[in-house]
N, C-alpha and C positions, 0 to 999 in steps of 0.2 A: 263723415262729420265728426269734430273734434267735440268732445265731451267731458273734459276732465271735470265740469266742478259738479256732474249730476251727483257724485258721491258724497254719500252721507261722512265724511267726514267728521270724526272728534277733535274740539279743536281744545286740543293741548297747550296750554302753553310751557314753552322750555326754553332752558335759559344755557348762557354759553358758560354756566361752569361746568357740563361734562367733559371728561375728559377719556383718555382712550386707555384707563384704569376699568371703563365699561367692558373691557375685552376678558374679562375673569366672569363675566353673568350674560345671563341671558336664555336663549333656545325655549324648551316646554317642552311638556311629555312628549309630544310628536316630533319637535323640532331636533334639526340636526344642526352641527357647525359645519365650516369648511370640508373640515376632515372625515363629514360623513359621519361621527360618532352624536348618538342623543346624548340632551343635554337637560337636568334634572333642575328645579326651582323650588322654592318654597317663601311664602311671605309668612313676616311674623308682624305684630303691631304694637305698634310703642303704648304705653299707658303711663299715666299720672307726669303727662304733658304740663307747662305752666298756667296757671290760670287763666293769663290772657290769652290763649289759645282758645276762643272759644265760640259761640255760633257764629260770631260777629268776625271770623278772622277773613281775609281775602290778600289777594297778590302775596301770594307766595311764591319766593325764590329760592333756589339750593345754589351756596357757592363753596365749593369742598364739603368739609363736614357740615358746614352753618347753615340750618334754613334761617330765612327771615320772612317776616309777615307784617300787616298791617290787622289792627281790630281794634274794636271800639270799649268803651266801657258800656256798664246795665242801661247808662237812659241815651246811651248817646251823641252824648254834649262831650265827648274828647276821643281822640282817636290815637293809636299809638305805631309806630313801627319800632319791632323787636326782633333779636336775635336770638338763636336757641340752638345750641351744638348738641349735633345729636347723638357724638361721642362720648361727652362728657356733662352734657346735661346740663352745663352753664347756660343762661339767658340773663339778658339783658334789655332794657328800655336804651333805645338809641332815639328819639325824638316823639314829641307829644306836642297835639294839638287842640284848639278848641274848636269844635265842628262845628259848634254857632255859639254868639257873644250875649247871648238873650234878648239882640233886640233886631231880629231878622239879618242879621249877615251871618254869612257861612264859609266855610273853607274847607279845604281836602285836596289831599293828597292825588295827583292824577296819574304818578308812575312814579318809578326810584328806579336805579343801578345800583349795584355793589361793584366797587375795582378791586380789583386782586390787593390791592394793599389793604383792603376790608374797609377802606371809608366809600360812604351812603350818600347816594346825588338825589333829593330830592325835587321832583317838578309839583309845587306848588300852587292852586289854583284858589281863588277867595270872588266870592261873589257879595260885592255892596253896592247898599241901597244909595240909589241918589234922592234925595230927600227933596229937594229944589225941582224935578218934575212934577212933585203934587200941590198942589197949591191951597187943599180943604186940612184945615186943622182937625189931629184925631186926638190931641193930649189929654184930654180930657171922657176919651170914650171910656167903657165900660164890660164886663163881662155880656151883659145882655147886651151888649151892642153889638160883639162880636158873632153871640148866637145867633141874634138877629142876623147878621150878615150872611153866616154858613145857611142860614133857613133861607132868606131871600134868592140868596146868587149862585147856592147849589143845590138847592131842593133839599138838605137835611129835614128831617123831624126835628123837633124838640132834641128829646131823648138822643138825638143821635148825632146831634149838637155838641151838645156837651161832653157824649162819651167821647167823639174823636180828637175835640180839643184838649180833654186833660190827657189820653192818650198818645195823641202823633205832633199836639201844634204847640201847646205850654210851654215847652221846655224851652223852644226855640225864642221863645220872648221872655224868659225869665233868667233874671240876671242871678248871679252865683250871693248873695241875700236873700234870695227868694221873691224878689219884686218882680212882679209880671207886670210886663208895658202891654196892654189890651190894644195903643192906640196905635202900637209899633206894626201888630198887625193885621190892622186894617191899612195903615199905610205903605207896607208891604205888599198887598191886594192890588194899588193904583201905583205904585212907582214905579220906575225904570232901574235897573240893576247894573250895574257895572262891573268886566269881570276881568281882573287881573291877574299877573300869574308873575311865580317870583321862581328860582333855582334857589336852594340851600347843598350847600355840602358838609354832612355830619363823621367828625373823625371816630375813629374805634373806641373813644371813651364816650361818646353821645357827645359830644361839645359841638357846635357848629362852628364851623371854617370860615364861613361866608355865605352871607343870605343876599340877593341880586335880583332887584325887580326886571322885570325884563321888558321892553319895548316891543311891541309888535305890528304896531303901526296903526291908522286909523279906522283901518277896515276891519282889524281883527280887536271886534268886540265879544266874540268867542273862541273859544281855542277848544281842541282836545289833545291829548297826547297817543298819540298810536305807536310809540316805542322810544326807549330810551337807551344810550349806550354810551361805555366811556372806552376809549382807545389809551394806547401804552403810553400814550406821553400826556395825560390826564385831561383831554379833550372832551367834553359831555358833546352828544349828540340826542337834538330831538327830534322823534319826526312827527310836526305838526298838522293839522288842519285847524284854519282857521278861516271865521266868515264873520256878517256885520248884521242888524238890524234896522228893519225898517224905522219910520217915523212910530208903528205903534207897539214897536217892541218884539216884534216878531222876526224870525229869523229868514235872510233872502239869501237868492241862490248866488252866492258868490264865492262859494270856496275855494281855499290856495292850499297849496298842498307843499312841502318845502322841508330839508331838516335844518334847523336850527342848530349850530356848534358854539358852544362856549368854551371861553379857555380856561384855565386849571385857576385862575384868578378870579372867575366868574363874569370875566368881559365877554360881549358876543363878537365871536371872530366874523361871521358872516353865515349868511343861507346857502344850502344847496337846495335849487329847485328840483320836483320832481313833475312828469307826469300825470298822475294818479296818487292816487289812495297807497302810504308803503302800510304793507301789514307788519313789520316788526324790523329793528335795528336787533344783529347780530355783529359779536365783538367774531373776527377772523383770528386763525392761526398765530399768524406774525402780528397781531397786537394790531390792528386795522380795524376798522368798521364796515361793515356793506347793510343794505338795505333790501327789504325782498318785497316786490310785487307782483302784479299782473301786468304783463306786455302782451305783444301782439303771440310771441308764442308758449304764451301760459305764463306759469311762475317762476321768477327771477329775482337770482339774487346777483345786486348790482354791488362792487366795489366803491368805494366813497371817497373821492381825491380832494383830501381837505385844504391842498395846495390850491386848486384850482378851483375849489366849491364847485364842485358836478360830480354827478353820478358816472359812472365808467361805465357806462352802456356797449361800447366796445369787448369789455370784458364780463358783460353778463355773463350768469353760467344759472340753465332751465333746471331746476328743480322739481321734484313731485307734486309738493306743497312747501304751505309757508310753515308747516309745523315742523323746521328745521334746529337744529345744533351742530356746531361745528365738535367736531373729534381734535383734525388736524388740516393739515395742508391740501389732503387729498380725499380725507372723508368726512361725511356730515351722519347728524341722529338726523333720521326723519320717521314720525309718526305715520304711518297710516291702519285704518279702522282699527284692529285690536291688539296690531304690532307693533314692535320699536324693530327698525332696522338699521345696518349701515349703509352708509351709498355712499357708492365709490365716484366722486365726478368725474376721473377717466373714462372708465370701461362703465359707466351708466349702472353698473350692476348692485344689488343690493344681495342683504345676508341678514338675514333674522337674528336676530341678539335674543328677545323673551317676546312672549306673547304674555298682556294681562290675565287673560281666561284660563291662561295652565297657568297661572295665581290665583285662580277665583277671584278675581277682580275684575268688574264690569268698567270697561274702555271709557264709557261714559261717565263716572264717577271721577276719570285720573284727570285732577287740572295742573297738578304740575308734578314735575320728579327731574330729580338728578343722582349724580354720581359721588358716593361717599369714596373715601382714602382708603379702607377695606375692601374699596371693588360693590358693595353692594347697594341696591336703587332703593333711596328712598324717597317717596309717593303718597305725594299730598290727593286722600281722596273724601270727595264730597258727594254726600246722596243727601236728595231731598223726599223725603216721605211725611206720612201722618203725624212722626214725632216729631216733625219741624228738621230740621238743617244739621246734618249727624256727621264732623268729620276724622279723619283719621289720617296718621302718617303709618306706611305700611313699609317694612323696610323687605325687601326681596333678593333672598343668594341664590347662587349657583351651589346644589348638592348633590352628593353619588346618591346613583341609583340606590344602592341599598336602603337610604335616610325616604324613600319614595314606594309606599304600600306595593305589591302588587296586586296592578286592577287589568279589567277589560277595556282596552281604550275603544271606544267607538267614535267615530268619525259622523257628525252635521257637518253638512255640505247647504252654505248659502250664499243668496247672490253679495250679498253684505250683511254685515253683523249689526244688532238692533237692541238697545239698552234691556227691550221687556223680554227678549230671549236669550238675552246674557243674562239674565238675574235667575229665572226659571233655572238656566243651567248650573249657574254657580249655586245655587240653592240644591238641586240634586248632588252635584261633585260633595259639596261640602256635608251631606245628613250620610254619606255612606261608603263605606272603603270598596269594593265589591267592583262598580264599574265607575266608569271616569267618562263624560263626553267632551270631546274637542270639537271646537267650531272651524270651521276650515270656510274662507271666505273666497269668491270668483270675482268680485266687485270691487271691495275695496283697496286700493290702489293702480287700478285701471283707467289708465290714459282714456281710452275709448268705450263710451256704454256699449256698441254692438258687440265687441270683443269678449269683453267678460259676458254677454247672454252666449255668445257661442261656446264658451269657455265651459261654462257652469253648464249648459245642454248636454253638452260633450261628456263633461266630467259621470253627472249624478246616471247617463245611460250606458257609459262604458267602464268604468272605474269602481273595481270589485270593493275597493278598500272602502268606499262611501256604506255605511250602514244608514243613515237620517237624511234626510232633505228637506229643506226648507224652504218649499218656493217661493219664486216671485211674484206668480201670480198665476190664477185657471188654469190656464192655456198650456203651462208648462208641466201641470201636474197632471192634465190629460193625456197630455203626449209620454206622460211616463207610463202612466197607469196603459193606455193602449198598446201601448211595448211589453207589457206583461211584465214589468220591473217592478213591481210593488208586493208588498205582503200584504194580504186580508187582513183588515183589523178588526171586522166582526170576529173572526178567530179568539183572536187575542182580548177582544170586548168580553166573548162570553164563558171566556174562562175565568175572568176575575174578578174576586171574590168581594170588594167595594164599586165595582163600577157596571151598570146594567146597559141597554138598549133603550130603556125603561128613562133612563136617566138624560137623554141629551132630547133636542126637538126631531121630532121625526121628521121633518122635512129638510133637514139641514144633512142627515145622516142620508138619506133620501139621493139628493144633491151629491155629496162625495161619493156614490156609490159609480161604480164604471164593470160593465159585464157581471151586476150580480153581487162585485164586492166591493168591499169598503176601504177603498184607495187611498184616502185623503184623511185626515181629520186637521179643523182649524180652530183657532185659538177662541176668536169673538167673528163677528158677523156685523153689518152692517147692510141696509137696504137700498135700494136705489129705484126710481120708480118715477112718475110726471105727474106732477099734482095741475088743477085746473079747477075750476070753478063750477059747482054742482052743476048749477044753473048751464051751464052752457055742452057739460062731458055727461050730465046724469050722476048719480048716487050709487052708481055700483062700478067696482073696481073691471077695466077688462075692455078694450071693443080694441075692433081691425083699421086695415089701412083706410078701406074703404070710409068709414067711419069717421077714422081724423080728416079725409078728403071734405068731406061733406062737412064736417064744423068750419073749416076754413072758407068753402064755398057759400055758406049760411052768411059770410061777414065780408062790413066793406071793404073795397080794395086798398090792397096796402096792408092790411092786419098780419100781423106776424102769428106762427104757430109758436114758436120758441127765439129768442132776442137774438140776431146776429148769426141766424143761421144761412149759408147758403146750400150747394147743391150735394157739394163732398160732405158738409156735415150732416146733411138731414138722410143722404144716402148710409150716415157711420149712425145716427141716432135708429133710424128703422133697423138696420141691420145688429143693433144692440139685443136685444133679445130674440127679433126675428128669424135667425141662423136656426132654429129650433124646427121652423117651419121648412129650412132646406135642406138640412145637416143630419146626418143619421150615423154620429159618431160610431156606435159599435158595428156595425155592417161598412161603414166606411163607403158611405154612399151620398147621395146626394141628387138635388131637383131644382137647380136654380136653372132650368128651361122649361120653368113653370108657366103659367098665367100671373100667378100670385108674384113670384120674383119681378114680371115686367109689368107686373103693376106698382110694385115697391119703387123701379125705375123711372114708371111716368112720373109719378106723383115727387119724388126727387127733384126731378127737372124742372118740376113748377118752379122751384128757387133760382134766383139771379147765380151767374156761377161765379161773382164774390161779394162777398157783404159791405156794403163801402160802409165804413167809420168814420164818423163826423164827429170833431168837440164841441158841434151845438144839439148832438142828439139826446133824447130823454132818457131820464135813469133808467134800466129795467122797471122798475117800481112801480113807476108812472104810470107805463106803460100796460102792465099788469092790473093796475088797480082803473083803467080809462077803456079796457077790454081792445085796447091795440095789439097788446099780446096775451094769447090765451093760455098757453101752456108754460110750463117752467120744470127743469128737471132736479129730483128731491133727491136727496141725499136720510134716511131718516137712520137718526141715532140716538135720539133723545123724543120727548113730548112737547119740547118747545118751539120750534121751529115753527111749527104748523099753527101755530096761534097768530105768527106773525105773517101768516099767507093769506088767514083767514082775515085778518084788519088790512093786509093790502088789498085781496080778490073784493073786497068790501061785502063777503056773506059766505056763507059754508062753502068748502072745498070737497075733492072727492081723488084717490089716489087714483088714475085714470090708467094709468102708468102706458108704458110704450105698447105700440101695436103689435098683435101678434094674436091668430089666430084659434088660439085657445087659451083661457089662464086669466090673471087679474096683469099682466103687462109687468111685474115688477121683476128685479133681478138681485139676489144673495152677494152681497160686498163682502167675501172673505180674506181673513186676513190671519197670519200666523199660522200658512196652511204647510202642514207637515205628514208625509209619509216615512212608511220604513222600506228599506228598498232588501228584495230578495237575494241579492249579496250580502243582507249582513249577517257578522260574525257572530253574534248575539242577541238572538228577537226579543228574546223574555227580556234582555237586559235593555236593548232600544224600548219594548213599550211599559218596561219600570220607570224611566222617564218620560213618555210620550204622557205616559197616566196623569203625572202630574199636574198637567195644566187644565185636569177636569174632575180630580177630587174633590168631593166635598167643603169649602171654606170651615174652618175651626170658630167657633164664636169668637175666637181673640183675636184674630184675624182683622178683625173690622174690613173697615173698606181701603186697606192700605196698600193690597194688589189689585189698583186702578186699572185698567186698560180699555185703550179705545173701542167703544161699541155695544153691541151685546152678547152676554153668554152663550153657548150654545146650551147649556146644561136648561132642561125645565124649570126647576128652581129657582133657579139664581136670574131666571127671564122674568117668571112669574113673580118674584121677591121686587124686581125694579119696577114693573109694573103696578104693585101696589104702591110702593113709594112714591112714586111720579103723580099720585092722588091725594099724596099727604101736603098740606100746606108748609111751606119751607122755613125752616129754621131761623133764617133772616130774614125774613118778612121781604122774599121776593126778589124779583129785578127785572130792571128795564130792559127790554130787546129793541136797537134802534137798526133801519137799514134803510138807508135811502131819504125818504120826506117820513118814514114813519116812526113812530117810537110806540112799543107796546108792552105795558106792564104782566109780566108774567104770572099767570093762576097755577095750580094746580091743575093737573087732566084731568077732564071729565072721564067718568065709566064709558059715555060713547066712543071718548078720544081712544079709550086703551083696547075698547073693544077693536075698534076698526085698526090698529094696528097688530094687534096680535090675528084678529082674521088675516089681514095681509101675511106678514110673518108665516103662520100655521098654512097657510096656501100660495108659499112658494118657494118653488123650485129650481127656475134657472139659475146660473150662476153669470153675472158679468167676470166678465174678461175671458170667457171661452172661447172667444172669436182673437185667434193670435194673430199679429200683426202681418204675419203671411197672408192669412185667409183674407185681411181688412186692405193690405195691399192688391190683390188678384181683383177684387171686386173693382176699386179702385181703377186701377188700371185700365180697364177692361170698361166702364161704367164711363168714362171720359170720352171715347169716340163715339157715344151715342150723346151724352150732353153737346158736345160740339157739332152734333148733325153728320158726322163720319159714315155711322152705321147707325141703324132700324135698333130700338131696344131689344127685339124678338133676336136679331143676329148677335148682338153683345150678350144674351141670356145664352144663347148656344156656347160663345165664345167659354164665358167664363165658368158654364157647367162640363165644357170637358178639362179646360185646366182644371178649375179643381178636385175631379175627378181622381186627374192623376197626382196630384196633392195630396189628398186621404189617400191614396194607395200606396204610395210614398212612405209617409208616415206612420203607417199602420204598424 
């Protein structure tokens, strides 16, 4: 099965002024060129940028030396696009707008080109109010009229009324005098909007050429622009989606999808229709245009015969993605996770030019970058943290070795590369000369997700040069750590001299341990477990299969255990933590020709073997809160969630969690789970980074290294746990899902009790059970659903496969 878009993907945008001047930069510490020689980088960062460069700046483009940008001014009532050479430091205002006229209409910028002659195609978009749909007089309203309004028809406070009107709505009704129309909107709130769209083209002195409202017919009372381009003979190309509105203003599903071509006069020559959705217009080699989408086999980038108005579908040519630039005639830039590479459209083959991370620069930050006249990338990056919206141009060459420390390279190995362990990393590379880690990715850029899991299997069990890994998940770190490929990190824990045993939760350390040692450590944690309703599961965490048989038997017929479940899922939800009770990872043994296994399979079978879905069935919600369905499976990462179980269950809940014969039922969601493997080069130097991600936070620190879940550190558990008790800084918020809406408290001391006993009292881990093991049952578990074979013969069956599975493996 084809699987190209599971990849987390960055999506870059880049624009066709690179040129194959990019062949002077490129590679990173590890990376080699053609010729097999490494290839050395370094970014430096531009400072005292122009003013308008600033938080407000976005669509940023590189054409030769010149970037160009759009941004706003301080209150946002005019927006600008500018030019800024980044050779010479010249910049310029090439067009200025008003983003709103003070009395509720608006406008903005929806895309631009640059053509090699340096003049600017603006697509233009303005949204006015049609005054003739409301028919109630507001000229005469008022400030308290409008409070009123925000209190009635969105629940504001008072207080909070007012704050977000002088705040976010004033400006937008206040004319350039300073006169606010109150009644502008309110009548803004009931009228109907009308959205037109115009082309301008602005020459190298900012002068406009020609400004051309554009026709788009009846239907298209919305637009967006998903790419812009102008070809060698001054042709604009858009490519549109465009849809219409109902009678109450609302948007219906009728979109067209098409590029729009204008001629160098601003007359529309005609459409080319498309298929689908194009994700970007790219200018070609010979001064041409093509479009790039999804077809039937993946992404394509189509030629554009503005003779003929169509797409050259005949001459498609399959790309990796749409985060494409053309070089030349026979190669393209394309983005994938944390590289830039060439691709060849003949020979399919690619070649590394730079990696961001041998720049300490996280993939996810880069929104745009091109190619300057010296050969060297510069790279518009943006991080969004506690200080608000931070960005940088970072310009990056090619340098000898010598201009490059000598370090210890170490090598992470992961299934794909992930913003919150790029930043980890590049925060280590950059506090110290000594060693250097490189992330080496199996995932990103992989046509097929099975490929890359064999890939990366392969790689982190056989391949000496791998010092770190980064799994993807349980299953893959067990199968290391059983291979005896891991180094003890209790070793390494109790050598050093800030970080104890003492210090992380014992049951999580507990959890990573395999044969005695300490295989694993993971970033944060998260829980997983079956919440239910006191009243029907009891008040204490934990019971068997037998057990949930019997609650369902207690209820009338038809009652669901969990929403949509049938015989394969409720066989994959028991077998969730279950496997405990049949798996004997370190002896590599195993009992599923138990009793206890072919009773997991009766009680399976109870379910229909497919769940029919209907669009007049009830919300889970409903259902849950009417005791049609009694169970529901928790994900727990926070204190709030469970507030809003307790206003659906309609009375106290209880974590019942999944069945299994000893324990509270719950399962450890790890995540950021990292060993060091017994080939590496440098232990001390792999867990001088590994440390990292469990030192102590510095009080300046705040809470600006967010990451999903909870710590594993005591501390830092116990610290959010008190918080989660403190009344919120914003007085709250609403949790709605389904028919319910429920304002959020503070946790109770009960609430944090019962989660932290949960927590402190478990130890399985989900995702132990690798899709092999979840396959075999499967498999095997099907000729007894279908009356083939007796459950007792399928228990035999699939406890000698998987017998020889652990044996296999081992």
């Amino acid at each position: 099965m084809n699987r190209s878009l599971w990849r987390k993907a960055v999506a870059l945008t880049l624009t066709a002024a690179m040129t194959a001047g990019l062949t002077a930069c490129g590679g990173g510490g590890n990376s080699t060129s053609a010729d097999g020689k490494k290839r050395y980088f370094k970014a430096d960062y531009l400072s005292d940028l122009p003013d308008s460069f600033n938080d407000t700046t976005s669509n940023i483009q590189f054409k030769g030396d010149v970037m160009y940008y759009t941004s706003s001014n301080e209150d946002y009532t005019k927006s600008g696009l500018y030019s800024y050479n980044l050779i010479t430091g010249e910049n310029a205002q090439l067009y200025e707008q008003a983003q709103s006229d003070g009395s509720g209409n608006s406008s903005w910028v929806s895309g631009y080109t640059v053509a090699d002659s340096g003049e600017v195609y603006l697509f233009v978009t303005k949204n006015q109010m049609d005054e003739s749909s409301v028919t109630e007089d507001y000229s005469d309203a008022t400030l308290d009229d409008v409070l009123s309004y925000m209190a009635d028809q969105w629940g504001y406070s008072a207080e909070d009324a007012e704050k977000d009107w002088n705040d976010y709505y004033a400006k937008d009704y206040t004319d350039e005098n300073g006169n606010v129309n109150y009644g502008r909107f309110l009548l803004a709130q009931n009228a109907r909007f009308i959205q037109t769209s115009s082309i301008l083209k602005v020459d190298t002195s900012g002068n406009i050429a020609f400004e051309q409202d554009m026709d788009l017919g009846a239907n298209a009372e919305n637009v967006s622009c998903n790419g812009i381009a102008v070809d060698k003979e001054g042709n604009l190309y858009l490519a549109l989606n465009t849809w219409s509105n109902n009678d109450s203003g609302n948007s219906v599903s009728s979109d067209e999808y098409f590029t729009l071509v204008i001629g160098e006069d601003g007359s529309q020559k005609g459409r080319i229709p498309s298929d689908g959705y194009t994700s970007r217009l790219v200018g070609l080699a010979d001064g041409t245009v093509a479009s790039i989408g999804y077809g039937d086999a993946g992404c394509e980038l189509r030629p554009l015969d503005v003779g003929a108005m169509k797409e050259q579908t005949d001459k498609a040519i399959e790309v990796p993605s749409d985060t494409v630039s053309v070089l030349d005639e026979k190669n393209l830039l394309v983005t994938e996770g944390s590289s830039v590479y060439k691709y060849n459209l003949d020979t399919k083959e690619k070649e590394e030019f730079f990696s961001w991370m041998d720049c300490n620069i996280s993939s996810s930050s880069v929104s745009s970058y091109g190619v300057l006249s010296d050969g060297r990338i510069a790279a518009y990056l943006q991080n969004w943290n506690s200080n608000g919206n931070q960005t940088e141009i970072a310009l990056i060459k090619e340098v000898d070795a010598s201009e490059v420390a000598d370090t210890v390279n170490l090598t992470l190995a992961c299934m794909w590369t992930g913003s919150d362990v790029e930043e980890k990393v590049i925060a280590f590379n950059k506090s110290q000369d000594k060693y250097h880690i490189t992330m080496k990715s199996y995932g990103d850029g992989a046509e097929e997700y099975e490929d890359a899991v064999n890939s990366f299997n392969t790689a982190v069990t056989s391949d000496s040069n791998i010092d770190l890994v980064l799994f993807n998940d349980y299953s893959q770190a067990i199968n290391f750590a059983s291979k005896g490929l891991n180094v003890d990190l209790y070793g390494l824990l109790d050598k050093d001299t800030e970080l104890s045993r003492d210090d992380f939760l014992p049951n999580v350390l507990t959890a990573c341990e395999y044969d005695g040692k300490l295989a694993i450590l993971p970033q944060t944690f998260t829980l997983q477990t079956v919440i239910g309703k006191a009243e029907d599961v009891g008040t204490t965490p934990g019971w068997t299969v037998s057990d949930m048989k019997a609650l369902l038997a207690s209820k009338p017929e038809g009652t669901q255990l969990f929403w949509g479940m049938d015989r394969t899922s409720a066989l994959t939800a028991l077998m969730s933590l279950g496997y405990n009770d049949f798996i004997n990872w370190e002896d590599a043994s195993c009992n599923f020709d138990s009793q206890e296994f072919i009773d997991v399979l009766d009680f399976a079978n109870m379910f229909p073997e497919e769940f029919e879905y209907r669009d007049d069935m009830e919300d889970s919600t409903v259902l849950l809160s009417q005791g049609k369905q009694l169970l529901d499976t928790y994900y727990l990462s926070d204190f709030e969630q469970v507030q809003m179980y307790r206003a659906i269950f309609g009375g106290p809940t209880t974590f019942i969690g999944y069945p299994t014969s000893e324990g509270n039922g719950a399962m450890l969601s790890l995540n950021n789970i990292i060993g060091i493997s017994n080939s590496c080069k440098d232990v001390d130097g792999a867990w001088q980074f590994l440390r990292t991600f469990y030192l102590p936070k510095k009080s300046s620190d705040g809470d600006s290294d967010y990451t999903y879940g909870f710590s594993i550190r005591k501390d830092d558990f116990g610290k959010y746990c008190q918080n989660a008790m403190k009344a919120d800084s914003d007085g709250g918020s609403t949790w709605g899902w389904g028919e319910f809406e429920v304002e959020i408290q503070p946790a109770t001391q009960e609430d944090v009790d019962q989660v932290k006993d949960l927590v402190y009292n478990t130890t399985a881990v989900s995702g132990a059970v690798s899709d092999d093991i979840t396959n075999i049952i499967n498999e095997e578990a099907a000729a007894y659903f279908s009356g083939q074979k007796s459950a007792e013969d399928v228990a035999k069956i699939i406890q000698s496969r998987m017998q020889v599975y652990l044996s296999e493996t081992k």
